[in-house]
N, C-alpha and C positions, 0 to 999 in steps of 0.2 A: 315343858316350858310354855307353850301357846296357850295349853289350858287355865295353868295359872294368870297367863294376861287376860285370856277371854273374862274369868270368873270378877279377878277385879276390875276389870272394864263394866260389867254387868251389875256390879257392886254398885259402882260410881255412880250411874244411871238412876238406880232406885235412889240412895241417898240425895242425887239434885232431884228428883221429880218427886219426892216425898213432901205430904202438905205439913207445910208451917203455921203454927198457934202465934197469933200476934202476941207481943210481950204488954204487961198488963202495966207498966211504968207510967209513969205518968209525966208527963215532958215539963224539960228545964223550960223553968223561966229566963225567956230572953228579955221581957221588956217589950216584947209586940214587934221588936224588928225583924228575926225571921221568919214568925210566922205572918208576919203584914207582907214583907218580900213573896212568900211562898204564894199567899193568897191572892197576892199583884201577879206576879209572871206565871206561875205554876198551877195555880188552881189548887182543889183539895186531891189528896192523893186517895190511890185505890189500887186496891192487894188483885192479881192474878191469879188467874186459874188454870194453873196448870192440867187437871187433869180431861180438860180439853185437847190440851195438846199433847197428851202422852203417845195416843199408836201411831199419831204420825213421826212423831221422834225417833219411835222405839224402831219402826219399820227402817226409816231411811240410815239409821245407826246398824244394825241389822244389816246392811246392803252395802253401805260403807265398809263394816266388817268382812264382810264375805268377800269384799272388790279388795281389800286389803288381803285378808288371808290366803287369795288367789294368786297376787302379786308376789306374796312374801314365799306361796308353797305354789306354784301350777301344776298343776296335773297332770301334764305333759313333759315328759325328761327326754333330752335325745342321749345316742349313744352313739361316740363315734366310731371311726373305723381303727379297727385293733384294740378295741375295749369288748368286755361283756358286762351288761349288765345284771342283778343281781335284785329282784323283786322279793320283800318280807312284808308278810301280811301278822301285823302287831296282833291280831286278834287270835288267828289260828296258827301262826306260826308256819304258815305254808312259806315255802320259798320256791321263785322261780328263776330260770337263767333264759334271756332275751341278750340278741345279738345286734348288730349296728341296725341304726332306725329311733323311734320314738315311741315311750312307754306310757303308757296310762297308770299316773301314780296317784290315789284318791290321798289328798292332805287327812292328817290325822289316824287313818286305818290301815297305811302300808310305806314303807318305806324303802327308796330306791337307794343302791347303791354300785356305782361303776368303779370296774378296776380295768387297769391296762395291761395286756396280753403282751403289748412289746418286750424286747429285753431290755432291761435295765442294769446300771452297774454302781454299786457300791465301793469305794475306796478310805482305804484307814489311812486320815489324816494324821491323826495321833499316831501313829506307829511309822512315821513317812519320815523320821529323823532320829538320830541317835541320841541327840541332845533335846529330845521332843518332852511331850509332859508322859508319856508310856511307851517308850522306848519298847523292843526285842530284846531278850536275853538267848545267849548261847548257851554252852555246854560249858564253855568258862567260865560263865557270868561276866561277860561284854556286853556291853549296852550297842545294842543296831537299830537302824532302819531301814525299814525296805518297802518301798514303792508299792504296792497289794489292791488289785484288782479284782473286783470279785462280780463275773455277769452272771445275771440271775431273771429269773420270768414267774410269774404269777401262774399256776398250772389250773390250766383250762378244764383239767377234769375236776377237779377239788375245789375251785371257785365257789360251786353252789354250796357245797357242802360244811364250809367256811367259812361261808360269808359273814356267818352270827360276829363268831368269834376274830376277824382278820382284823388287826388295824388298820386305821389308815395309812399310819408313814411306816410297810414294810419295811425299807429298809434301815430304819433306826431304833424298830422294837423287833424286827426277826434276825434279817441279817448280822447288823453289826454284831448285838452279843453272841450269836452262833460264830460267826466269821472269828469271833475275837478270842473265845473261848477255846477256840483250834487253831488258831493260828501261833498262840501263843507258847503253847503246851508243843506244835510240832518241830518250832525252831527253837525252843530247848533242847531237843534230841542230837543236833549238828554242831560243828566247831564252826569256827565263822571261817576260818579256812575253806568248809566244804561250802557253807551256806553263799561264801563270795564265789569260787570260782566250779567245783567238780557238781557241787547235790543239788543245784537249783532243778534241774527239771527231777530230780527223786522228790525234794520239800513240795513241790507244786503238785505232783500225783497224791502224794500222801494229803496235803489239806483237801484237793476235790475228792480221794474217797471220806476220808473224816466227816467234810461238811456235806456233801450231798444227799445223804440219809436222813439228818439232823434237818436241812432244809425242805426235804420233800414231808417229813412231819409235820411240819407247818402249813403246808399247799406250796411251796416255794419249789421252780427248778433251778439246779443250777446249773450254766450252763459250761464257765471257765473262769481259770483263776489265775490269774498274770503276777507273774514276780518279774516288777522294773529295775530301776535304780537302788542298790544295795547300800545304804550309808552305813561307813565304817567309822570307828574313834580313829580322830586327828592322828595319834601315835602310832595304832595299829594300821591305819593305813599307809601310812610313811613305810613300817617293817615290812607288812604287805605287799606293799610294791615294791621294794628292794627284793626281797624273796622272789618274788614272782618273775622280777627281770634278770635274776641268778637261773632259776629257774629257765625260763626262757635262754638266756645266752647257753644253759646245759644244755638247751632241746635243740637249740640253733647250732653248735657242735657236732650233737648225736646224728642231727638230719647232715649237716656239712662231711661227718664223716662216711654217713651211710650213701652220698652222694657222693665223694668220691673213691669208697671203695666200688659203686655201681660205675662208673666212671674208667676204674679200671678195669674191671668186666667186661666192659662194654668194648675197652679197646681191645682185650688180652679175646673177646668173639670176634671183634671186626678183626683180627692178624691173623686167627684161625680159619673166619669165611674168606679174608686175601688168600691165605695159602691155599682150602680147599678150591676155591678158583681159579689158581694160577692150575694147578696141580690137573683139575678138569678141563681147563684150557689148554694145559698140556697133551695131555690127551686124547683133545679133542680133537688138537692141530697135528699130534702123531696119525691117530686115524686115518685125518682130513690127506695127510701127505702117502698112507698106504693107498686108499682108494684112490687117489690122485694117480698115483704111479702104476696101478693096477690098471685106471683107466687109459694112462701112457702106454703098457705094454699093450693091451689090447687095439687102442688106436692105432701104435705102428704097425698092428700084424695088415688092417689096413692103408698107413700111409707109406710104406716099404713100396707095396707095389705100386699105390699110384705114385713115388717119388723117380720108381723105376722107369714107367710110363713116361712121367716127364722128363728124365733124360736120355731116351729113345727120341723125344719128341725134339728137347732142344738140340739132338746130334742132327738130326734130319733139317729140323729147320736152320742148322748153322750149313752143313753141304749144301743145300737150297738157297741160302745165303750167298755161300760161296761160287756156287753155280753162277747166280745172279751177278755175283760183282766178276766174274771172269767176263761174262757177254758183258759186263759194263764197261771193261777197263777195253776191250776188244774192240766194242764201238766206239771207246773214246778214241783208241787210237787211232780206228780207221776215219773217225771223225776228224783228228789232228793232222792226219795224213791227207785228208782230202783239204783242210783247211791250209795246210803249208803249202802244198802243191796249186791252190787257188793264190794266198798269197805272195807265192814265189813268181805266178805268173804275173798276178798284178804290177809286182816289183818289177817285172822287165819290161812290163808296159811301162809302166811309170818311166825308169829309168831310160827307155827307148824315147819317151815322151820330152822326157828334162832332155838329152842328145838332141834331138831334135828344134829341141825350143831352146840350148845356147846356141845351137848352129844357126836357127833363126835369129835369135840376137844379135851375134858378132856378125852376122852378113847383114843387117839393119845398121848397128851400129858401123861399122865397115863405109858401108854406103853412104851413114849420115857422118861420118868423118870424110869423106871423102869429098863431100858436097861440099862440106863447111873449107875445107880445103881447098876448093878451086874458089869458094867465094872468099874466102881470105884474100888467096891471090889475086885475083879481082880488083877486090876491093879489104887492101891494107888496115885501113882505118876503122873497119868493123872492130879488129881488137882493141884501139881506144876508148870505141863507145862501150864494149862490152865490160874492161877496166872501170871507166867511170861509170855505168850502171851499178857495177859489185863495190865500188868504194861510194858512191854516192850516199848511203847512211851515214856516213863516218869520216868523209871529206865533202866539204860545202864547196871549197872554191881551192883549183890545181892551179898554179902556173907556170910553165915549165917551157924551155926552150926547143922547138924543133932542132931535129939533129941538122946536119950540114946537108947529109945526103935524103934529106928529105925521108927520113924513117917513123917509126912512131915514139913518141915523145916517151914514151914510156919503156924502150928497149932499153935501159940502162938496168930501169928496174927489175923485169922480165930475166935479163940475163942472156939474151937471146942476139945476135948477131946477122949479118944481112946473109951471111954464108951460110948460116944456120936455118935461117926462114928459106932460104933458097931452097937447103937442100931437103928439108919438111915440106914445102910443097912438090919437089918431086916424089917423092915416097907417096905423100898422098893422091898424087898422079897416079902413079902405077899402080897402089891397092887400087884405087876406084878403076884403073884397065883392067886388072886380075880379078875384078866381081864382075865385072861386066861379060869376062869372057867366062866364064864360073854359069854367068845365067845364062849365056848364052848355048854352053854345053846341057 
C-alpha cells in the first residue's frame, strides 16, 4: 500500500517539474485594454525556471517523506506486559518472538505483530435464547438456549510458529466457528430434560474434550467452558416445572419418609441404650450394695469390739457418775444440815431479838402512856387541844358549851365520863408504879 503512494507521489513530482513548451497561439485581440493594463501594473511577463529549483525540492520532499513515513510507520513498537511480540522479516521470512519491552521494527522490510497471552472469553450470543436467530436443538427437536462461555488463550509456544497464518480477531474467525461447530452437534445428543437439569456437567466435559484439540490446531488453549442460564420454550418450561415440582414434592416425601422411618430408629436405639443402662445401672448399684455390705461385715468385725470398749467405758463412766453424784447429794445434805442448823440458830436469835425489842416497846410505850397520863391529869385540857389539833383540817371554828362541872367541852363527844377519866388515871398511876418497880428490880 505505501509503495504504491510512494510511486505516485514521485510520479506527481516529475510531472510538476517537467519543462513546459510555451503555446505558439497567438493572443486575443482585446483592444489594447489588457494588455495596456498589463503593461501599466505588471510589466511584461517571464517563464521560470524550474530546473534550478528541482534538488532542492526534490531533497526537502525527500525528507518530508521520510518524516512522514516515520510518523505513519516508527521503528520502534512497544510490547506490553502479557503480550508477545512476533517479528516477520518480508524478505527472508525469518520470524522472531520478543517479550515485554520495545522492538526495532525497520518500516517496509519487517513486520511487527503483537498478540495477548491473557485469557480471553468468547460467548455465543446467537445461541443465548431460544427464540434467538440460531437457537440449540435437542434430541426432540426443541429449540433452546443456553448461556455458553468459552475461556480460551493464545498458546505461547505456537505464537511464533503462527504468526504468518493467525488472524487478528481470534475469536471470530477460530473460536466462534470451532465453539459452534461442537456445540451444536453435542447438544443434539441430549433431551432438554437432561440438558436442563441431570447432563449439564456430562455436555460441558464433552464440548471441552471435542473443542480443545480442534483449538490447539489453530495455537489456541482452551482453558473452560461454562454452561449458565438454560432457556427453555415458554410451554415446555411451564411442563418443566410442574414436573420438576411433582418430582420434587416425590423427593420431599421419599427424604420425609426416610426421616421418619430414621426417626424411628433412632427412638426404637435410644429405648434399647435406656434399657441397656438402666440394666448396667442395675447392676452396677447391685454390685455397689455387695461390696457395700461386704465392706459392713468386715468393718463390724472391727466396730463390734470398739462398740464393746465403749460400753465398758460408758458403764464405768456412769458408776463414776454415780459415785460423784452420791458425794454430791452427801455434801449437799451435809451442806443443808449445816445451813438449817445456822439458820435455825439465827431464827432464835432473831426471835430472842423481836422478845426483846416488844418487851422494849411495851415498857416504852407503858412508860409514855404513863406520862401522858399523869399529865393528862395534870393538865385536863391538853385533850381539847389535842382534839382541836386532829380536827383542825376539817373544822375551822368549834363552839361549844363548857360543861357544868367544869370538864372538857368535848366529853359528850369522846363518850367518856368524870368517873371514867378518874378511874383511867388511876390505872395509869399504877402501870407507871409497876414499871418503875420493874426497873427498879
Amino acid at each position: 500500500m505505501w509503495q504504491e503512494r510512494w510511486k505516485a507521489w514521485i510520479a506527481a513530482l516529475r510531472a510538476r517539474f517537467a519543462k513546459q513548451k510555451p503555446a505558439a497561439a497567438e493572443p486575443a485581440d482585446d483592444n489594447g485594454i489588457d494588455s495596456d493594463y498589463e503593461t501599466i501594473v505588471v510589466g511584461a511577463r517571464r517563464s521560470i525556471d524550474w530546473r534550478r529549483y528541482a534538488l532542492p525540492v526534490t531533497v526537502v520532499a525527500v525528507a518530508g517523506a521520510s518524516a512522514a513515513l516515520l510518523v505513519l510507520h516508527p521503528p520502534l513498537q512497544g510490547v506490553g506486559r502479557g503480550e508477545v511480540g512476533v517479528r516477520v522479516n518480508r524478505l527472508t521470512g525469518n520470524v522472531s518472538e520478543w517479550g515485554a519491552g520495545s522492538v526495532l521494527v525497520v518500516p517496509g522490510l519487517q513486520q511487527m505483530r503483537v498478540f495477548s497471552l491473557r485469557d480471553q472469553t468468547w460467548r455465543a450470543a446467537q445461541m443465548a435464547s431460544a427464540e434467538g436467530p440460531a437457537p440449540l436443538q435437542s434430541v426432540e427437536g426443541l429449540s433452546l438456549g443456553a448461556d455458553l462461555t468459552v475461556r480460551y488463550a493464545i498458546d505461547p509456544l505456537k505464537v511464533a510458529a503462527l504468526a504468518k497464518s493467525m488472524p487478528d480477531n481470534v475469536a471470530a474467525e477460530i473460536v466462534d466457528p470451532a465453539a459452534q461447530g461442537i456445540v451444536y452437534k453435542v447438544f443434539a445428543r441430549y433431551t432438554v430434560r437432561e440438558i436442563f437439569s441431570t447432563k449439564r456437567a456430562e455436555i460441558q466435559a464433552a464440548i471441552e474434550t471435542e473443542l480443545k484439540p480442534r483449538l490447539a490446531a489453530d495455537g489456541v488453549l482452551l482453558r473452560s467452558v461454562q454452561i449458565g442460564k438454560i432457556d427453555l420454550p415458554p410451554d415446555y418450561r411451564k411442563g418443566m416445572e410442574e414436573l420438576l415440582a411433582e418430582e420434587l414434592a416425590g423427593e420431599k416425601m421419599k427424604y420425609t419418609l426416610d426421616l421418619k422411618e430414621k426417626q424411628v430408629k433412632e427412638t426404637e436405639l435410644k429405648a434399647q441404650a435406656e434399657k441397656v443402662r438402666r440394666e448396667i445401672g442395675a447392676e452396677a448399684a447391685a454390685r455397689e450394695q455387695v461390696i457395700a455390705a461386704k465392706a459392713q461385715e468386715e468393718a463390724m468385725k472391727h466396730v463390734l469390739p470398739f462398740k464393746q470398749r465403749q460400753i465398758e467405758q460408758r458403764q464405768l463412766e456412769a458408776e463414776a457418775q454415780k459415785v460423784s453424784r452420791v458425794k454430791a447429794a452427801e455434801a449437799q445434805a451435809q451442806a443443808r444440815r449445816i445451813e438449817a442448823s445456822g439458820e435455825a440458830e439465827a431464827r432464835q436469835k432473831l426471835a430472842d431479838a423481836e422478845v426483846y425489842r416488844m418487851d422494849k416497846v411495851g415498857k416504852s410505850n407503858a412508860e409514855q402512856m404513863g406520862r401522858e397520863g399523869v399529865l393528862l391529869s395534870r393538865h385536863p385540857l391538853l385533850i381539847q387541844k389535842t382534839m382541836a389539833d386532829k380536827l383542825s383540817d376539817k373544822v375551822q371554828v368549834i363552839i361549844a358549851a363548857p360543861g357544868t362541872d367544869g370538864s372538857f367541852i368535848g366529853a359528850g363527844l369522846l363518850g367518856t365520863s368524870s368517873q371514867k377519866r378518874t378511874a383511867l388515871a388511876k390505872d395509869t398511876e399504877q402501870h407507871a408504879a409497876a414499871d418503875d418497880a420493874k426497873e427498879a428490880q
